[in-house]
C-alpha positions in Angstrom: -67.2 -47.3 -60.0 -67.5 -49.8 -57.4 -65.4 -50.3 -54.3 -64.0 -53.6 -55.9 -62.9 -51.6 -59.1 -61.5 -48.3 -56.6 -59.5 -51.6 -54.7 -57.8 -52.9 -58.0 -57.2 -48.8 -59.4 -55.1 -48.4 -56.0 -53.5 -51.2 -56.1 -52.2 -50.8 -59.3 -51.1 -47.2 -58.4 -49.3 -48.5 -55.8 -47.8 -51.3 -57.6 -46.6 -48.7 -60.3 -44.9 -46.4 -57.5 -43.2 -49.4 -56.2 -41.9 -50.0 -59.3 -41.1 -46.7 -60.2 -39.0 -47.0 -56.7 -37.5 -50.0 -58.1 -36.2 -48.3 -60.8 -34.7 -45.2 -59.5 -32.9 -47.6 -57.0 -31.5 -49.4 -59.6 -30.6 -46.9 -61.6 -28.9 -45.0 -59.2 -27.1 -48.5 -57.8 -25.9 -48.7 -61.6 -24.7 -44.6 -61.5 -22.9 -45.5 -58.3 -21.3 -48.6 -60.2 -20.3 -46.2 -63.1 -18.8 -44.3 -61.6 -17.0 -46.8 -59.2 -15.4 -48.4 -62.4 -14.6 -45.1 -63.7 -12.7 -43.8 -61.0 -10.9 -47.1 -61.0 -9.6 -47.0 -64.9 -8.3 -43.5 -64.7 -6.6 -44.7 -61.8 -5.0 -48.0 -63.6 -4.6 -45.4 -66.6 -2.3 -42.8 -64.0 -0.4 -45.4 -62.8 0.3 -47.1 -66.6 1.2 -43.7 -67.8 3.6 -43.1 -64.6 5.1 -46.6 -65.3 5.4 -45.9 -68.8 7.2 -42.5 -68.4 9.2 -44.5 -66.0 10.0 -47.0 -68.4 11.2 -44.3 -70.9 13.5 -42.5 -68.8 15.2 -45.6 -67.6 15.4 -46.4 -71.5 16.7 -42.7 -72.4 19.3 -43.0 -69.4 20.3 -46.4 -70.8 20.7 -45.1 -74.0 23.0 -42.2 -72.8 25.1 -44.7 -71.2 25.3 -47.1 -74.1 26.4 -44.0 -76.3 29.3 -42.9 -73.8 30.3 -46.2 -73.4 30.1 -46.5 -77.5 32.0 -43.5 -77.7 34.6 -44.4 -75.0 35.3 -47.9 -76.8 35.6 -45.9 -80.2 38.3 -43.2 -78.3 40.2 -46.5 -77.0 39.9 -48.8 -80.3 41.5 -45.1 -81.9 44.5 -45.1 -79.2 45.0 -48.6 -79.3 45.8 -48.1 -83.3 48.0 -45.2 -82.5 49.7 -47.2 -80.0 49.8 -49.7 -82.7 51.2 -47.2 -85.0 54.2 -46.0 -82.7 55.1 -49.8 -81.9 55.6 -50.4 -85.4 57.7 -47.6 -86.2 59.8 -48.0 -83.2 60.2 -51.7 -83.9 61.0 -50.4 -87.2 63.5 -47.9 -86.3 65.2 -50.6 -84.1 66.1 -52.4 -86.7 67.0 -49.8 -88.9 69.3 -48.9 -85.5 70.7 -52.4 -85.1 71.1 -52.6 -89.0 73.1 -49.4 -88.7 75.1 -50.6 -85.5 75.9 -53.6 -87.2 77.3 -52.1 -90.2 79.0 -50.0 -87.9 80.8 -52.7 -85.9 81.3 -54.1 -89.4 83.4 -51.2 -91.3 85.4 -50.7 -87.6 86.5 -53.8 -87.4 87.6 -53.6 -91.5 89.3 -50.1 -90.3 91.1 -51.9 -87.1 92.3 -54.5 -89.4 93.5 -52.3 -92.1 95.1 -49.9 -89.8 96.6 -53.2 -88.0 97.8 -54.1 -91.2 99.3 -50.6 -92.2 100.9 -50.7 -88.8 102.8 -54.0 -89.4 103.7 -52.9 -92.6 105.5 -49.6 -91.4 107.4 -51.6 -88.5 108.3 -53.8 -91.1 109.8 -51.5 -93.7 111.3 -49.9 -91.0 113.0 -52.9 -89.8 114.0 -54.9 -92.6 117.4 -52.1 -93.1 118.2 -53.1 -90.0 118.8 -56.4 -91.2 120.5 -55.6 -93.8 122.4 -53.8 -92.3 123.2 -56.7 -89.8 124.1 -58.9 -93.3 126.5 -56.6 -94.3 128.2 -56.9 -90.9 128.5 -60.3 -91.2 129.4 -60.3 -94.6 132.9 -58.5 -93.6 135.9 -60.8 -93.3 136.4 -62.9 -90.0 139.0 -61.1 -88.8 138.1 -57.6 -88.9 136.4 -55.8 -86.0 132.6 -56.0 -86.4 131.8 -53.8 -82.9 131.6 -50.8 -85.2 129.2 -52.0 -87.7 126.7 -53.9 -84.8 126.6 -50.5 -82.7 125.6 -48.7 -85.4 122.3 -51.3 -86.3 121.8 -51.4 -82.9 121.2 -47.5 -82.9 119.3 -47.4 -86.0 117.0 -50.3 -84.5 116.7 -48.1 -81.0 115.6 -45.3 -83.3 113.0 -47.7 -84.8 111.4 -48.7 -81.5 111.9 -44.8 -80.0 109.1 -44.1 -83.3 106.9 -46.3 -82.0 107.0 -44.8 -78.6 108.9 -48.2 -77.1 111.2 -47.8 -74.1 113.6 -49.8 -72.4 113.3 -51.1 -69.0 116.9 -51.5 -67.5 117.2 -50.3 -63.8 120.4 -49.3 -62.2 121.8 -51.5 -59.5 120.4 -50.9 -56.7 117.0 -49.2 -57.5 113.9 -50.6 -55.9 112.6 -53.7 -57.5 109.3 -52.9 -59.1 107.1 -56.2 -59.6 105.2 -54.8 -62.0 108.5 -54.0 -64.6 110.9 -56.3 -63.0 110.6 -60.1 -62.8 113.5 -61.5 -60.5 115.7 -64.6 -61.5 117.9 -64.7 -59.0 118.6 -63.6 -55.3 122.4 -63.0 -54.5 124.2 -61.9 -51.6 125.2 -58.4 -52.0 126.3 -55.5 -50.5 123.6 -53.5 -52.2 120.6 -52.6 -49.8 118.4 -56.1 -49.4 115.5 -56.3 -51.7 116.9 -53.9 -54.7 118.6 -54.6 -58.1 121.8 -56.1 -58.2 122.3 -56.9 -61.8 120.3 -56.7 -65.0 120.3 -59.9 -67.1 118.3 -58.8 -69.8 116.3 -55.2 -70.1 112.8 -55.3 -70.4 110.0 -52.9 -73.1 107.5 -50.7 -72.5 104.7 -48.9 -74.5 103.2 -46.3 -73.2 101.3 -47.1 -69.9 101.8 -51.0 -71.2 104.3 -53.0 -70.5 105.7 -55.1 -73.2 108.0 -57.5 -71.7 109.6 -56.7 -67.6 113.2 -56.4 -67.3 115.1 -59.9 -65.9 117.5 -59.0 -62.9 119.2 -60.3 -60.0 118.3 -59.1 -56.4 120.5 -58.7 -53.2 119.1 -60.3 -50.2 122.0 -58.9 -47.6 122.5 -55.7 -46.9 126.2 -56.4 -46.9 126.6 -56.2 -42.6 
C-alpha cells in the first residue's frame, strides 16, 4: 500500500468516527427531546384529568342542589294545594254559615211577627168586653146612675193591663218629682215643700223597667213660708 492510499484509508476512518459522533449526538439530542415532550403531555394529561374531576364534582354538587330545590318546589306546589283545599272549604262553609244565619234571621223575624201578632190578638180579646161592657152602660136610661156600671169596666180594664204587667204612675201630693216618670204642666204656689207634686192631672203607665207614658202633674214652687 502506498502512503497516498494509508492517507485516504485514515481519512475515511476518521470521517466515519465523526460521523458515527454525529449520530450518537443526534440521537441522544432527539432522546432528550422525547422525553422533554413526554414529560410535558402527562403533565397537560394530570392537569385535564384534575380539571375534569373538577368539572364533575361541581356538576354532581349542582345536581344535588337542583334535586333539593326540585324537591322543595314539589313540597311547596303540595302545600300551596292544601292551602288551596282549606280555602275552599272555608269559603264553602261561610256560605253555608251565612246561608244558615240568614235563614235564621229569616224564621225570627216570622216568629217576632207571629208572636207580635198573637200578642195583639190576646190584648184584643181581652179588651173588646170591656167595651161592651161600656155599651151596655150607656145603653141604660138617662136618668139612672151609671157610676156603678163605669167602676166596674174600669176594674175589669185595670185587671186587663195588671195581665200584661202594666202599672200606673200616679204619685201622691207631695212626693218628689221624678223627671224620668213625671212630666210637669204646671208650677203653682203651694204649701207643699217647693219642687214636689202638688196635683196629678192625669196618671201615667209603666211596663216593666219601660215607661209607657209619665204621669202629668202640677208642682209647688213655695214652700208655703
Amino acid at each position: 500500500m502506498s502512503d497516498d492510499d494509508a492517507v485516504d484509508v485514515e481519512s475515511a476512518d476518521d470521517e466515519g468516527d465523526a460521523a458515527r459522533a454525529n449520530g450518537t449526538a443526534e440521537a441522544t439530542a432527539d432522546g432528550a427531546s422525547g422525553e422533554s415532550a413526554a414529560g410535558d403531555d402527562g403533565g397537560a394529561r394530570a392537569e385535564s384529568e384534575a380539571l375534569a374531576a373538577a368539572v364533575a364534582e361541581h356538576d354532581e354538587a349542582l345536581a344535588r342542589e337542583v334535586a333539593a330545590l326540585e324537591a322543595d318546589l314539589a313540597e311547596t306546589r303540595e302545600a300551596l294545594r292544601e292551602r288551596d283545599e282549606e280555602v275552599e272549604e272555608l269559603t264553602s262553609k261561610l256560605a253555608r254559615v251565612k246561608a244558615d244565619f240568614s235563614n235564621y234571621k229569616e224564621r225570627a223575624k216570622r216568629k217576632q211577627e207571629d208572636i207580635r201578632e198573637r200578642a195583639s190578638e190576646a190584648l184584643v180579646e181581652r179588651l173588646t168586653p170591656v167595651r161592651n161592657d161600656l155599651l151596655r152602660a150607656l145603653d141604660q136610661d138617662e136618668g139612672s146612675d151609671l157610676r156603678p156600671g163605669v167602676e166596674s169596666t174600669l176594674e175589669k180594664f185595670d185587671d186587663v193591663l195588671a195581665e200584661e204587667g202594666v202599672e200606673a204612675i200616679d204619685p201622691e201630693p207631695g212626693e218628689e218629682v221624678d223627671p224620668a216618670r213625671h212630666q210637669v204642666m204646671l208650677r203653682v204656689d203651694s204649701e207643699r215643700p217647693e219642687g214636689t207634686v202638688h196635683e196629678v192631672y192625669e196618671p201615667g203607665y209603666e211596663m216593666g223597667d219601660r215607661v209607657l207614658s209619665e204621669a202629668k202633674v202640677t208642682v209647688s214652687t213655695d214652700d208655703g213660708k
